[in-house]
N, C-alpha and C positions, 0 to 999 in steps of 0.2 A: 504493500500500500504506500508507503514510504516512494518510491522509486516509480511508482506510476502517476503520484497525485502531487507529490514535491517534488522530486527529481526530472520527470518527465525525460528523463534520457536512460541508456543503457551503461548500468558501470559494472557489470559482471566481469569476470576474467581479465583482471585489474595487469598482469602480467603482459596479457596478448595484446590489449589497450596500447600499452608502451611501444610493442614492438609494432607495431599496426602507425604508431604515432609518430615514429623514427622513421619506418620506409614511406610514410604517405603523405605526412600533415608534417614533413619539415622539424620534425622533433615540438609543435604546437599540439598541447593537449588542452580539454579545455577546463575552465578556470573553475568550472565546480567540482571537478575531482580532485580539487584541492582539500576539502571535507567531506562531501557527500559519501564517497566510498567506505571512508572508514566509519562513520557513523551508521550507514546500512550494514556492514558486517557486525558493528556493535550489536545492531538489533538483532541480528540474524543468532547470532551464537548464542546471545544471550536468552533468547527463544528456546535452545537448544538444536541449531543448526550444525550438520557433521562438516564444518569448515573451517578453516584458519582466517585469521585476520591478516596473517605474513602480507600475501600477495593486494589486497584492498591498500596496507600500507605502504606498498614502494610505490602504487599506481601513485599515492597522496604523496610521497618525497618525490618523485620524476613529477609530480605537476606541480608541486613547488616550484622545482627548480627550471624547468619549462616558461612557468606563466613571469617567474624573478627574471628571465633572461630576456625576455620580450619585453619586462618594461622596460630594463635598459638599453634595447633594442642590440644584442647583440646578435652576429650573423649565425648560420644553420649549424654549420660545426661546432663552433661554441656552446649554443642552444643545444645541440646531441649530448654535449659533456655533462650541462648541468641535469640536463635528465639521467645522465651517469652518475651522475653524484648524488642526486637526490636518492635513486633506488639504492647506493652502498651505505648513504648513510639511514636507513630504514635497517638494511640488512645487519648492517653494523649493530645501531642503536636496539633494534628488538633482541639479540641472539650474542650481543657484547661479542660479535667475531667478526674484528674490521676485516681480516685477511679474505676470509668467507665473501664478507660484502663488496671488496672487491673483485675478487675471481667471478662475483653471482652476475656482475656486468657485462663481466669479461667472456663469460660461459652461454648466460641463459639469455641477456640482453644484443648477446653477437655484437658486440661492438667492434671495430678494428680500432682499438687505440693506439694512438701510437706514444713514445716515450715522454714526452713535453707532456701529453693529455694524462698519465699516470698522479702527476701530482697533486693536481685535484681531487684525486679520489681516495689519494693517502689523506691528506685535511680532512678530509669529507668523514673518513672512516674513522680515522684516531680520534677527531669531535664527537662525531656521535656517539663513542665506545664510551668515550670519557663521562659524556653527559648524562647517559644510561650508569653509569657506575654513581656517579654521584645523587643519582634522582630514586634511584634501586638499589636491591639489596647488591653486594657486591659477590656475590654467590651465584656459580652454574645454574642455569637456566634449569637443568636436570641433574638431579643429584647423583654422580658414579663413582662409584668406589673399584677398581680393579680388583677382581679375586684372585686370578691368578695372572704371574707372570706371561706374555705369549711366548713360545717355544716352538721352533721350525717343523716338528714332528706335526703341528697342527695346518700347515700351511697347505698341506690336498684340501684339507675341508674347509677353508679360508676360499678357494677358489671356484671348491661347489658350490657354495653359499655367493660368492658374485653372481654365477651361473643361473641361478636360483631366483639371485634378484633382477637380475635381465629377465629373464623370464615370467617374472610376476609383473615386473614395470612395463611387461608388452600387454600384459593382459589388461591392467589399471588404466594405460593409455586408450585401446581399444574398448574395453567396457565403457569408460565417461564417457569419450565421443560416440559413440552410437547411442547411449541413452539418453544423453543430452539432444542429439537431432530428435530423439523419438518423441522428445517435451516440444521442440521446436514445432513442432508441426501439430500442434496442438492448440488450439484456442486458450488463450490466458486463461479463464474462470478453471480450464482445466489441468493445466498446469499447474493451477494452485490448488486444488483440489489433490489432484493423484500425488505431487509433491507433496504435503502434509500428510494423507493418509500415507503413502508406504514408508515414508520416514516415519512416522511415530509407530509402524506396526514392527518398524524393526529396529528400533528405540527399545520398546515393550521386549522385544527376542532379546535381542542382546545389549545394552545398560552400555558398555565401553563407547558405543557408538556416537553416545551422545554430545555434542560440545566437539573444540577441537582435537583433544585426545591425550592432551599433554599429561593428567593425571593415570592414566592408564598406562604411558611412557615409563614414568617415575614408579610404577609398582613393579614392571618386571625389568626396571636396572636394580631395585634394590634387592633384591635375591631372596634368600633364607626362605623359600617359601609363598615369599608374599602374593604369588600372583595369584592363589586362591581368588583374592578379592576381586578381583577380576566378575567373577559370578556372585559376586553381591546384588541382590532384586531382580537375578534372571529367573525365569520359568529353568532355568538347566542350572540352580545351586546348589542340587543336591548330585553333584556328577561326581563319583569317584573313580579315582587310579587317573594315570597319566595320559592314557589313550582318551579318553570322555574329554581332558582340559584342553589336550593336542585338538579336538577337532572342536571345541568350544573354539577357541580362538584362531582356526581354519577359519573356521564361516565367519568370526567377527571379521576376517583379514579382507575374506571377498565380497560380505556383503558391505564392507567399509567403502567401497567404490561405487557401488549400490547410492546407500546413504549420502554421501560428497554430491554425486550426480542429481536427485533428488533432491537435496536442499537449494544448489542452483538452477535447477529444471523449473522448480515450481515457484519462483520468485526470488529465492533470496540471494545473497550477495557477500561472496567467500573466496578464497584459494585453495587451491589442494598443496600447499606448502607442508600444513601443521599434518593433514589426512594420509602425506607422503610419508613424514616420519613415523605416525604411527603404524602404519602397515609393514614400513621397512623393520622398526622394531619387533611388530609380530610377525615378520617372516624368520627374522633372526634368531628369534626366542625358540622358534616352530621346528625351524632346522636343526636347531641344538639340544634340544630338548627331546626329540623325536629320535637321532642318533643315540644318546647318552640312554633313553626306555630300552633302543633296539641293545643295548649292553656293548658297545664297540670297545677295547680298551683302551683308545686313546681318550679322555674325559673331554668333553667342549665345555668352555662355561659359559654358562646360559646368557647373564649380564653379558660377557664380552661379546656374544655373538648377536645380540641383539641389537646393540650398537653400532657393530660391522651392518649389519641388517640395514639398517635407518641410515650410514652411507652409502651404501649398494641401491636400496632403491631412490635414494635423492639424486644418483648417477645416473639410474636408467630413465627415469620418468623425465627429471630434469634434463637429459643429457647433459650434465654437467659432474663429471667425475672430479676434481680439482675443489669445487663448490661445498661436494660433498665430506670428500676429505677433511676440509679445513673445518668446515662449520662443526660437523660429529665431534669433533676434537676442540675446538673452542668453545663450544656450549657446554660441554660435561666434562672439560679438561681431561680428559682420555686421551693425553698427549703418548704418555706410554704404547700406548697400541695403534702408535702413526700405520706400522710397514702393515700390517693388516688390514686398518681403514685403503690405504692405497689400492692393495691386491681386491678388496673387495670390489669399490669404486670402479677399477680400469676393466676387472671379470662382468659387472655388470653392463657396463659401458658398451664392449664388446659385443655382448649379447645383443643387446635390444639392437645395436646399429645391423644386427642379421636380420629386422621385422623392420624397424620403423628408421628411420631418417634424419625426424625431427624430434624434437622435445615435443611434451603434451601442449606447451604455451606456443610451438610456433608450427603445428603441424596444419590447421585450418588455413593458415597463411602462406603457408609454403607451396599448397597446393591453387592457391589464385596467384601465388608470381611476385606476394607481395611484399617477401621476406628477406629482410638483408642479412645475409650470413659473412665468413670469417675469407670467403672466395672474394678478392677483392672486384673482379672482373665483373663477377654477378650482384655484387653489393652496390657498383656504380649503375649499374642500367637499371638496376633496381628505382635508383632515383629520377630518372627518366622516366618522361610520363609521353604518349603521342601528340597528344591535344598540344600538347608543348612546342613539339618540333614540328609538327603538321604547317605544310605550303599551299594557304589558300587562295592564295593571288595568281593562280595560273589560267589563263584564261581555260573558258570551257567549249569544246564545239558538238556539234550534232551531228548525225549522220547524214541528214540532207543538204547539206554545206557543199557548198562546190567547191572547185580547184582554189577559184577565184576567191573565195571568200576567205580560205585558207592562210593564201599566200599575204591577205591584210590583215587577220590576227597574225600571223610573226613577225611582218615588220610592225606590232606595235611591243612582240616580246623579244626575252632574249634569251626566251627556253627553248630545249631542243625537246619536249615532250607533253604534249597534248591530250588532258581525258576527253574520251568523248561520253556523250550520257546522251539519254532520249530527255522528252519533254517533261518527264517526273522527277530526271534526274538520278537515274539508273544508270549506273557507269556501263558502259557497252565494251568499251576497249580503250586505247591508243593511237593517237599520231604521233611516231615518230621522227623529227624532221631527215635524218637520213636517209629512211625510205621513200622521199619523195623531191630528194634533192634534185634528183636527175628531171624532174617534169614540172620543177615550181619554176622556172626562168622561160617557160613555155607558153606565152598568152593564146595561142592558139587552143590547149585545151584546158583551160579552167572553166570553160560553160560543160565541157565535156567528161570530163572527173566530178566523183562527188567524194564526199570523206569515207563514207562508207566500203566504198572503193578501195582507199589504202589504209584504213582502219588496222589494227590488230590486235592480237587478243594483249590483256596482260599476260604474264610468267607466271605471277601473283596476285592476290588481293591481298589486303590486312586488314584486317577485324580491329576498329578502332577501340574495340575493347584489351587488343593482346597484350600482353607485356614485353620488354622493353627484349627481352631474350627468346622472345618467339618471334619476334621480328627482325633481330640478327640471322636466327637459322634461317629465315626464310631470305634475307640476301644472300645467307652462305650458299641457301642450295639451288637458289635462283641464278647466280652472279648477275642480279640487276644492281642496277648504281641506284634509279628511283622506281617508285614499287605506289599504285593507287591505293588510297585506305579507304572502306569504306564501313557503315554502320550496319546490322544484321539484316536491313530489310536491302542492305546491295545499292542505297542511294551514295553518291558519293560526298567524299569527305574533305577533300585534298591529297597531293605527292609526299610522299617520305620519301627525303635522299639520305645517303648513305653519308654523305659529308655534313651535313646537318647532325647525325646523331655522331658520329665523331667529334666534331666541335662542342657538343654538349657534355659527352661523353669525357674530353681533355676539363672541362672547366669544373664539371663535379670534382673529378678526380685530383687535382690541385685544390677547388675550394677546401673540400675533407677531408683528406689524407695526404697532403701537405703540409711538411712544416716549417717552408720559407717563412711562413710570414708571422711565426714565433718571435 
């Protein structure tokens, strides 16, 4: 209600926002996601929505730092950094892990930074750590204590356990988005209907589900036992032996994805930040806990694998292995079990890049064209828009155009290429002036030539919808220099030359990833 009646805009998927903001709007976000976000995840969680507030607030540090850059009106590039800076210092500030905050830029936000633009985002990070330290307790987000030392004898199951979480981070990724299209297509009254009833029926089943998850976190790092409570006010409390809790917390694991999708499907307004750790910790715990029933003799501990677990899936979901690392290890100071966190991270990394591509935040994007990734070549045309370079000044001719009429539109141009279109404005083909070099000095037959006559087809069309890289392949595999573009219903649009996006092309790539002018 919130979001339809005050908001009037869409601020879901506070992550994608960003990256959607950066390839399309100029790094321009707009200025009510400066609070609105976060105060809808407020409501949302506090409702008992199965979401994190992570992602709601970096959307609110990048549109700080987005909307502060535009008053002082600085240029695009600049403008990219402060919306880097605002999401590390979010990342920093919520999780006291500036390293974290930076790599989460550097990983999930695809930025190409280059070394000048790094310092920003150290200020950015080491403020916000500091300012979170002094406003908060000064104590790990989650409470870990190591039981046992790691030891290399454990390092196979260190990498089934990546394996593990590449594999659940494929499923987590695939389950949201197809349940979320499946809300999409739904009528709002119903989306908030099926969203509140199946989240509270599976609220009601399993209790862990409820809220972001972080309490649920903290019971199975703290060991001895505890995660009994786990099944506090479930219909399944009275489950005993270890196999009943192993799949107690199975289905908390898969319907967690369930629930996330669900609370966003049917209105409200969350990230899968906090939703990722918890899963990756009950994949953790699942793994190790499931081995250690089966009697193996090498012992897992449950805490340390669990932890491993919640970098493993923040790798795979995120694709951000490095993000993962650091943050697992600066929120629970589990510095000890760095070389672990690593194998885990880069085994699940691995995996998921065997299914999916993208992160869960940039896969809807990647597939419209519209995502700038760490490829610089694809990052610049990314920024390239048609409407941009599109040559609308060339004159237009008809088909029933004589020789005659031909030869007075050129000499009033100084193009060597000509659409032609009917009377609706249907591109038909081309004039070429080369093909008609030999019979334009000819006054004898221009009552006797018509355009249609020496007309010819394009090579190409281009769908003034395509992207900047579908329209490269299609000079590569055309070899035309210029190529007609036209809109779905085939009326025309204007010429795209090939030196036009070159020259756009050079000036992106100097304005952004240049650092002359440091």
């Amino acid at each position: 209600l919130y979001v339809k009646f005050v908001v009037k805009d869409d601020i879901s998927h506070g992550v994608t926002k960003i990256l959607f903001a950066i390839s399309q709007r100029k790094s321009r976000i707009k200025p009510h996601n400066m609070y609105t976000s976060m105060i809808a995840s407020s409501i949302t969680i506090g409702f008992g929505g199965s979401v994190g507030a992570e992602s709601p607030i970096v959307l609110t540090g990048s549109a700080i730092g987005s909307n502060l850059g535009r008053f002082f009106k600085l240029d695009q590039r600049n403008l990219m950094i402060l919306v880097g800076c605002g999401a590390t210092g979010a990342i920093a500030g919520i999780f006291k892990a500036p390293i974290a905050g930076i790599l989460f830029v550097i990983e999930v936000l695809l930025l190409d930074l280059t070394l000048s633009s790094i310092l920003p985002l150290l200020v950015t990070a080491v403020t916000a750590t500091t300012v979170s330290y002094i406003l908060t307790s000064p104590d790990a987000l989650f409470a870990f204590s190591q039981v046992e030392p790691f030891t290399l004898n454990r390092i196979p199951y260190v990498i089934l356990l990546g394996i593990f979480c590449g594999l659940i981070s494929w499923y987590v990724i695939r389950a949201m988005s197809w349940i979320e299209d499946v809300y999409k297509a739904l009528p709002q009254w119903k989306r908030f209907l099926l969203g509140g009833v199946t989240l509270s029926l599976l609220i009601f089943l399993f209790p862990p589900l409820f809220g972001e998850g972080y309490d649920s976190i903290n019971i199975l790092l703290a060991g001895d036992e505890h995660y009994n409570k786990l099944l506090n006010g479930s219909i399944f409390y009275d489950i005993q032996g270890p196999w009943g809790i192993i799949m107690f917390l199975a289905l908390v694991l898969l319907f967690k994805a369930f629930a996330t999708s669900a609370t966003n499907g049917g209105g409200g307004t969350g990230g899968v930040f906090a939703p990722t750790l918890l899963m990756g910790c009950l994949a953790g715990f699942i793994f190790s806990y499931s081995l250690n029933t089966l009697g193996y003799s090498t012992f897992l501990p449950q805490e340390n694998f669990a932890l491993m677990g919640m970098a493993g899936l923040m790798a795979g979901v995120m694709h951000a292995p490095l993000t993962g690392t650091f943050l697992i290890a600066e929120l629970t100071g589990g510095y000890a079990l760095f070389l672990p966190l690593m194998i885990v991270s880069s085994c699940a990394y691995a995996t998921i890049l065997l299914f999916e591509k993208h992160s869960i935040y940039a896969m809807r994007l990647a597939k419209r064209g519209e995502l700038i990734t760490h490829h610089k070549d694809k990052a610049v045309l990314t920024f390239l828009k048609i409407k941009d370079l599109l040559e609308t000044d060339i004159p237009v001719v008809t088909p029933e155009m004589t020789l005659g009429d031909m030869v007075k539109v050129l000499s009033k141009s100084s193009r060597s290429i000509f659409p032609v279109t009917d009377h609706q404005g249907v591109l038909l083909g081309l004039v070429l002036v080369n093909d008609i070099r030999n019979i334009m000095f000819r006054p004898e037959l221009y009552d006797r030539f018509h355009v249609e006559r020496f007309m010819v087809g394009a090579p190409a069309k281009i769908n003034i919808h395509s992207t900047m890289e579908q329209v490269m392949n299609t000079f590569e595999d055309t070899k035309a220099w210029n190529l007609p573009v036209v809109d779905d219903s085939g009326l025309y649009q204007g010429i795209l030359s090939q030196s036009s996006v070159f020259n756009a092309y050079r000036e992106v790539l100097l304005k952004n990833y240049s650092e002359s002018d440091e």
